[in-house]
C-alpha positions in Angstrom: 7.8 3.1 25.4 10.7 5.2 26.4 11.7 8.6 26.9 13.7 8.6 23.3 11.1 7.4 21.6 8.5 10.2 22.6 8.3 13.4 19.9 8.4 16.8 20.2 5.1 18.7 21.9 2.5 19.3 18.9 4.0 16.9 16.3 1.0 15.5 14.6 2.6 12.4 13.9 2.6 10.0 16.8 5.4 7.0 17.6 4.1 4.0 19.7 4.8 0.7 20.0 2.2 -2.2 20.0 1.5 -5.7 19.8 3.9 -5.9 22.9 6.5 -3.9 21.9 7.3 -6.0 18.6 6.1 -3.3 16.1 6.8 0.0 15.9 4.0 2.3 14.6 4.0 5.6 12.9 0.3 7.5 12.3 -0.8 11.0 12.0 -3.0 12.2 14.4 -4.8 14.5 11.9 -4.9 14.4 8.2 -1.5 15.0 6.8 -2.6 16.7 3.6 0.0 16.3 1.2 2.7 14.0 2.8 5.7 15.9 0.3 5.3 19.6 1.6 8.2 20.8 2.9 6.7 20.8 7.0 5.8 17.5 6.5 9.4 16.3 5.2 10.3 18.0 8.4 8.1 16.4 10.9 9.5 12.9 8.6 12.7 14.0 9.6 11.9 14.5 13.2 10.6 10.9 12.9 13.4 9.4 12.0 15.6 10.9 14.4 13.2 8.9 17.0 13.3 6.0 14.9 16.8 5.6 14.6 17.2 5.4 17.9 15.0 2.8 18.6 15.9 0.8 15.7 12.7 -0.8 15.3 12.8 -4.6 13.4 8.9 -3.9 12.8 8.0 -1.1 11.5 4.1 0.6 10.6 3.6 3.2 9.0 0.1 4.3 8.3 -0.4 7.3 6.0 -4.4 6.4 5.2 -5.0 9.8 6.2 -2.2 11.1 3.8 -2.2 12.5 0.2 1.4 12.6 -1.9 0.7 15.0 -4.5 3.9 15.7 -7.0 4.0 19.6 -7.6 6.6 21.5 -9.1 7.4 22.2 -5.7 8.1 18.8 -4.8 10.7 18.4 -7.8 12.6 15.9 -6.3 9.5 13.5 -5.4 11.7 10.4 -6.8 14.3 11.2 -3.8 11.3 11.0 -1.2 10.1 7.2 -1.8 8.4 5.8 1.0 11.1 3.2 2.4 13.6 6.4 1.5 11.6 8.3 4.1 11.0 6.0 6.6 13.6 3.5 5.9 17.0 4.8 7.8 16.9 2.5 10.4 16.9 -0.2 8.2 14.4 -2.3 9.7 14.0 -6.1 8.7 10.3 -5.7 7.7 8.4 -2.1 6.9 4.3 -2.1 6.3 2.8 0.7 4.6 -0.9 1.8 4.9 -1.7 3.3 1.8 -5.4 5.1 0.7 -5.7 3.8 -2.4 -5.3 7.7 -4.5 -1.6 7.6 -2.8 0.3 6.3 -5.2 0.7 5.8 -9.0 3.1 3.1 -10.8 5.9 5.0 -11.0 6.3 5.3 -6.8 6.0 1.9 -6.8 8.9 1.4 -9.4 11.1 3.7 -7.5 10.3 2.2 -4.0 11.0 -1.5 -5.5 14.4 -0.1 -7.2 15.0 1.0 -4.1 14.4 -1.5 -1.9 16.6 -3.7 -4.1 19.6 -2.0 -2.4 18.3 -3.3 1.1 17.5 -6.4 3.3 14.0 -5.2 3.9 11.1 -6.4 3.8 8.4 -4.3 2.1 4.7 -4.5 1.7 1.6 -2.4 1.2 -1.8 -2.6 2.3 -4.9 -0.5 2.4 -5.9 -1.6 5.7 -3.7 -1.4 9.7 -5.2 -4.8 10.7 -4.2 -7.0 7.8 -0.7 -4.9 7.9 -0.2 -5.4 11.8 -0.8 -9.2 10.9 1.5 -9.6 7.8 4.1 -8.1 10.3 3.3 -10.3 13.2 4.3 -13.4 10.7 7.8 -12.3 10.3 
């Protein structure tokens, strides 16, 4: 992995490729709490920047140590879909690792009207393995 890749000291989140370099994976190194709190949109954000760069075709993301609570706080939840938070680089095929109290129907509406707009490819799955392996078939 190169320099432009690595993030900033004491980001919990961690950027790494694997399976040779062919998918790019995203993982907290800690529980991420609630994945919509305004540091954590921030650390996202940070994310992204990285991602962007590398413009990953394959990309991981595993939030089974995440919560996404809706608060009145997090008023504009329907602007933070998944693929809208990790999606920028447009990637041809994006794998979510989900716990299964992270979402309800109504994220997966807006992340499927969303997706509509894009050539990516998006699937969820409770599990990294079975995610790293749908990936690797693409």
């Amino acid at each position: 992995m190169n320099n432009k890749s690595k993030l900033p000291l004491g980001t919990p989140i961690s950027l790494k490729q694997i399976n040779e370099g062919e998918i790019t994976l995203v993982s907290w190194n800690d529980g991420c709490a609630n994945l919509l709190e305004q540091a954590h949109l921030k650390q996202i954000e940070q994310v992204n920047n990285r991602i962007n760069q590398l413009k990953p075709r394959k990309l991981l993301v595993d939030l089974s140590s995440c919560q996404y609570v809706i608060t009145s706080a997090a008023n504009n939840w329907h602007n933070n879909t998944l693929f809208g938070l990790f999606g920028t680089s447009k990637p041809r095929a994006m794998a979510f690792v989900v716990p299964s109290n992270l979402f309800n129907h109504v994220l997966f509406e807006a992340t499927e009207e969303r997706m509509g707009q894009h050539q990516t490819k998006v699937q969820y799955f409770r599990e990294r393995e079975k995610a790293i392996d749908w990936l690797k078939t693409l």
